[in-house]
ZAMARGU-4260 file (C-alpha; in steps of 0.2 Angstrom, whole numbers, plus 5000, padded with zeros to 4 digits):
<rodrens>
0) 5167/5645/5540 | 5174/5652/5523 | 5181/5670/5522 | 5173/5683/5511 | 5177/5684/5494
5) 5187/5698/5485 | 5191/5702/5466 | 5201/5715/5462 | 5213/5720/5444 | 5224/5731/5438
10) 5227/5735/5417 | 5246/5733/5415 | 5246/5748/5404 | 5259/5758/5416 | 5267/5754/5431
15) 5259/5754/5449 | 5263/5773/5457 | 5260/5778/5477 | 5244/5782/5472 | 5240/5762/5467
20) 5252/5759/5482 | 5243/5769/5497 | 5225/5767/5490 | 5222/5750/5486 | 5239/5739/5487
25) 5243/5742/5503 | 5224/5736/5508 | 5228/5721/5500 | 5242/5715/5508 | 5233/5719/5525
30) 5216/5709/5518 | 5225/5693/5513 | 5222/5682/5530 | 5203/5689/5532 | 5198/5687/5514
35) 5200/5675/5500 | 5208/5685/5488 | 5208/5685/5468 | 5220/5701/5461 | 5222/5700/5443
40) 5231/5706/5428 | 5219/5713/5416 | 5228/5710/5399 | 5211/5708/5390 | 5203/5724/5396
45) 5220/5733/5390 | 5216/5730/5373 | 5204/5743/5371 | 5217/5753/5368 | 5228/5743/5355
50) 5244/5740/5364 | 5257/5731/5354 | 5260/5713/5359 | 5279/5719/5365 | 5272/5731/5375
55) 5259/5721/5382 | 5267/5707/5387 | 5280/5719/5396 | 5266/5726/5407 | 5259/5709/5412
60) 5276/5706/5418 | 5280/5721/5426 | 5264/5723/5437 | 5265/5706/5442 | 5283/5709/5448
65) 5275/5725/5456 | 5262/5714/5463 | 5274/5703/5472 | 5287/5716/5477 | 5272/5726/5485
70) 5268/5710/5498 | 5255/5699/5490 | 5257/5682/5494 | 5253/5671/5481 | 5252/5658/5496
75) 5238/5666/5502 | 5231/5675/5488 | 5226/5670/5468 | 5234/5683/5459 | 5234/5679/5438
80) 5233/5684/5422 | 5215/5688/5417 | 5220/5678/5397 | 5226/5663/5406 | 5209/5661/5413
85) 5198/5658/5397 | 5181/5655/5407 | 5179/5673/5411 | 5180/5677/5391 | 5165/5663/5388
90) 5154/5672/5404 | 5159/5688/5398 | 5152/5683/5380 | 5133/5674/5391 | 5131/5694/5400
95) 5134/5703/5384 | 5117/5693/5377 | 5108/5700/5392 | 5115/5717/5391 | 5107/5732/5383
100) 5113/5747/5370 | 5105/5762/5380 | 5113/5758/5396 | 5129/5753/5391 | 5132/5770/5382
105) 5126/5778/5397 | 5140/5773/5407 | 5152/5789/5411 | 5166/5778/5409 | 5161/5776/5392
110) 5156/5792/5388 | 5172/5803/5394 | 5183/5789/5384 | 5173/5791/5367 | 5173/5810/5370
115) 5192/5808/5374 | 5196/5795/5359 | 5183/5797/5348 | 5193/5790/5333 | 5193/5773/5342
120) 5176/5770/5350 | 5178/5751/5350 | 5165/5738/5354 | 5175/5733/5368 | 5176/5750/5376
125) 5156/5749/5375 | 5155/5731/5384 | 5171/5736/5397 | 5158/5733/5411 | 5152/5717/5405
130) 5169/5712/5403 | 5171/5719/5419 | 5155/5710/5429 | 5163/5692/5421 | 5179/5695/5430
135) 5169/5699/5447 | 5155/5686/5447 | 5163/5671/5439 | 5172/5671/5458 | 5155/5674/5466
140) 5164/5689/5474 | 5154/5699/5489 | 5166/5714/5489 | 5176/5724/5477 | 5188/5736/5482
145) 5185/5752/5469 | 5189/5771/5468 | 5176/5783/5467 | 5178/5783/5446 | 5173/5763/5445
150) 5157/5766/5458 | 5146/5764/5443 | 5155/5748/5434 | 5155/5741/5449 | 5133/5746/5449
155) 5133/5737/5432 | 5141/5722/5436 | 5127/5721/5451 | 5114/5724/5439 | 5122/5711/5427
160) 5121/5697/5441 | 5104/5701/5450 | 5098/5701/5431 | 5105/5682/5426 | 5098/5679/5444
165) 5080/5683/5440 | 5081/5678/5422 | 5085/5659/5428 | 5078/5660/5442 | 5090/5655/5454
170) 5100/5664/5468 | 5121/5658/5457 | 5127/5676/5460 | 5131/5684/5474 | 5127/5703/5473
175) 5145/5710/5474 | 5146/5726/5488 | 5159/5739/5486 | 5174/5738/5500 | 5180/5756/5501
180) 5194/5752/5517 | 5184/5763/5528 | 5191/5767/5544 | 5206/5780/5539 | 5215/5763/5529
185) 5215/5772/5509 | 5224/5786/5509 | 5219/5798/5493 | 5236/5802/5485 | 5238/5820/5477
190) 5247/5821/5460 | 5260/5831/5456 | 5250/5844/5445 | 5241/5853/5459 | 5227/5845/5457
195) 5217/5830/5460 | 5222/5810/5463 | 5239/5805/5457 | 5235/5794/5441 | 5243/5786/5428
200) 5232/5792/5414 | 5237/5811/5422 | 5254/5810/5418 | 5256/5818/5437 | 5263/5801/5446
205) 5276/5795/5454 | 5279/5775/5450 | 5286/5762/5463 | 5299/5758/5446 | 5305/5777/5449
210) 5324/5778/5447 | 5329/5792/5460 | 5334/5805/5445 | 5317/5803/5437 | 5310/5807/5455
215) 5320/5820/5459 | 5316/5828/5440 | 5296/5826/5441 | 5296/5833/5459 | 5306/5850/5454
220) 5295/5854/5442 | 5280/5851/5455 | 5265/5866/5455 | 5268/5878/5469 | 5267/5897/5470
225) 5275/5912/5473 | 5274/5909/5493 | 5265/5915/5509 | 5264/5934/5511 | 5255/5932/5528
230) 5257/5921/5542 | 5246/5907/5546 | 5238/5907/5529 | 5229/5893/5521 | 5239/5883/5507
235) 5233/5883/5492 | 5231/5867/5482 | 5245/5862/5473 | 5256/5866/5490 | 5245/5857/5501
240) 5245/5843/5489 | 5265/5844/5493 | 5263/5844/5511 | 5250/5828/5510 | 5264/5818/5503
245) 5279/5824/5514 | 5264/5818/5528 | 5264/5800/5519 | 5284/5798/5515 | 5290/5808/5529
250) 5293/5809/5550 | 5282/5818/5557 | 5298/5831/5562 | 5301/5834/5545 | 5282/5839/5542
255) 5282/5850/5557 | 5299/5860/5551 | 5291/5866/5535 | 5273/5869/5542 | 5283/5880/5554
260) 5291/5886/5540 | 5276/5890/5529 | 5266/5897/5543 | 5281/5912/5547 | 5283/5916/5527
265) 5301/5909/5527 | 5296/5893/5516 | 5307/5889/5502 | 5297/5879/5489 | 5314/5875/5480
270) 5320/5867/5498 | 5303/5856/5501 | 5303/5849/5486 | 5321/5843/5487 | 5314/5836/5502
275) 5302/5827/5497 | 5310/5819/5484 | 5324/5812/5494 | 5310/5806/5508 | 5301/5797/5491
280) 5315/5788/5485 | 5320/5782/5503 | 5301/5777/5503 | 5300/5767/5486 | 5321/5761/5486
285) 5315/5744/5495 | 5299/5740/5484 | 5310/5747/5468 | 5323/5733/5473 | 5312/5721/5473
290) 5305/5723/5457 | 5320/5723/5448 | 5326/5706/5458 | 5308/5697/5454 | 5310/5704/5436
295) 5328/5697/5435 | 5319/5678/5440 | 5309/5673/5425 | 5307/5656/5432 | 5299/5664/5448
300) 5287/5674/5437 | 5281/5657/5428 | 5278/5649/5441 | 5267/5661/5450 | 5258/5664/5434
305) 5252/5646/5433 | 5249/5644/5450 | 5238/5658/5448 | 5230/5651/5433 | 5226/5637/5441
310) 5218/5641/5457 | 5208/5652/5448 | 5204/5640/5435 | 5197/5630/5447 | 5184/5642/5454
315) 5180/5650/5437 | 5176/5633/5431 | 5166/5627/5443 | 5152/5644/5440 | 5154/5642/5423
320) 5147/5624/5423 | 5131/5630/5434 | 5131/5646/5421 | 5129/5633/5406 | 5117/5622/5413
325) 5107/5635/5418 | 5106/5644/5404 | 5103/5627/5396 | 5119/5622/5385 | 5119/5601/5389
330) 5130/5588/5380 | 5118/5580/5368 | 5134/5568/5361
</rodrens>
């Protein structure tokens, strides 16, 4: 019987923080035996936002790396590079003929980056979800692990499919679900502003690549306040977000002392935070390690790449051939 099918990418436009780590990675690694697995790089998608080709090749490399150090197998799992995969720019380029104006400007996504950008609205940030469906449905995925802000590409992309379905007349596609780890698996991680997820975009994350004095830096300057003035009080925000990641990094000992501590009004912020750096560097030391040796081994890097590339050829390929005939592209010659 053949496992379930999952499709999952990652923009190299930064590097993978604890909030990439605990929400998602961390599920990966775990879905690797029960599911086959496609992770991807999304170099095309990145351009929407006009890297330079320095540093774009430089975040391919480094999430890949990331990818590695984190614990996904490429044994196990397809994990590549969504340019080496030229199938899912030709299906991307089919959708985008049956994909309408009106509801592709109605996306939030689209709407909050054109209100946020608006002196680059490109074409590509309008057919993100297309683009987006392609990568899904070329590997005739059934789930999708996405956060709560990609519920409503991950919609399009089912609309996409169940419309090629009805429009050919044949069942090709799959209706991708949405795998949320249910069960207390995804942990929500809290940024370091006082509020809301930790996000690259925020600039309130801590990254895996972390050197220990950048930690240490970003969390001193965490939000807090001016302290409990009566015992037992509820936390305000940006303290419990502090406490949420002692609870993730830490033993549970350590969490205890500065509850205690907050709870009798002797809590000092300054001696938490120190803290919590130290636990976070002791966290992401080994994964940070890692990286830099995988970094150091081009050859290694290569030669996942292409395995990658290959395997995922393979089964983009072969949907792209029933998408043609389909659609009614024939050799004549």
């Amino acid at each position: 019987m053949s496992k379930p099918i999952v499709v999952s990418g990652i923009r190299p436009t930064g590097y993978l923080h604890l909030g990439n780590y605990f929400g998602a990675v961390r599920n990966f690694i775990r879905m690797q035996d029960d599911y086959t697995c496609y992770f991807f790089i999304a170099d095309i998608h990145s351009l929407t936002t006009h890297p330079t080709p320095t540093n774009l090749q430089a975040g391919v490399k480094q999430v890949l790396a990331e990818y590695l150090a984190c614990g996904i197998d490429p044994e196990k799992s397809t994990i590549f590079i969504q340019s080496d995969v030229p199938e899912v720019s030709e299906l991307y380029a089919f959708l985008n003929m049956n994909a309408y104006l009106g509801e592709l400007e109605r996306t939030t996504s689209f709407k909050d980056k054109a209100r946020k950008n608006p002196e680059n609205v490109n074409a590509g940030l309008l057919t993100y979800p297309v683009l987006m469906a392609a990568d899904i449905i070329i590997h005739k995925a059934k789930f999708v692990p996405v956060g709560k802000d990609q519920e409503q590409n991950l919609e399009m992309a089912r609309k996409f499919a169940g419309r090629f379905n009805r429009m050919y007349n044949h069942e090709l596609f799959p209706i991708p679900q949405p795998f949320t780890f249910d069960g207390g698996d995804m942990i929500k991680v809290p940024g370091l502003d006082g509020s809301g997820k930790m996000g690259k975009s925020e600039g309130n994350a801590i990254n895996l690549y972390e050197d220990p004095a950048s930690i240490r830096k970003k969390v001193m300057r965490a939000v807090t306040d001016a302290g409990p003035t009566t015992p037992n009080s509820e936390k305000p925000e940006p303290v419990q977000n502090l406490f949420t990641l002692l609870k993730i990094v830490s033993t549970p000992d350590v969490v205890a002392h500065y509850e205690e501590a907050y709870n009798n009004c002797s809590i000092r912020y300054g001696d938490l935070k120190k803290q919590l750096a130290e636990e976070i560097i002791a966290y992401t030391e080994p994964i940070r390690n890692r990286i830099i040796e995988i970094l150091k081994d081009e050859a290694y890097l290569a030669k996942v790449a292409q395995m990658g590339a290959e395997k995922a050829r393979a089964s983009a390929q072969a949907t792209l051939n029933e998408v043609k005939s389909l659609i009614g592209f024939k050799r004549l010659f």
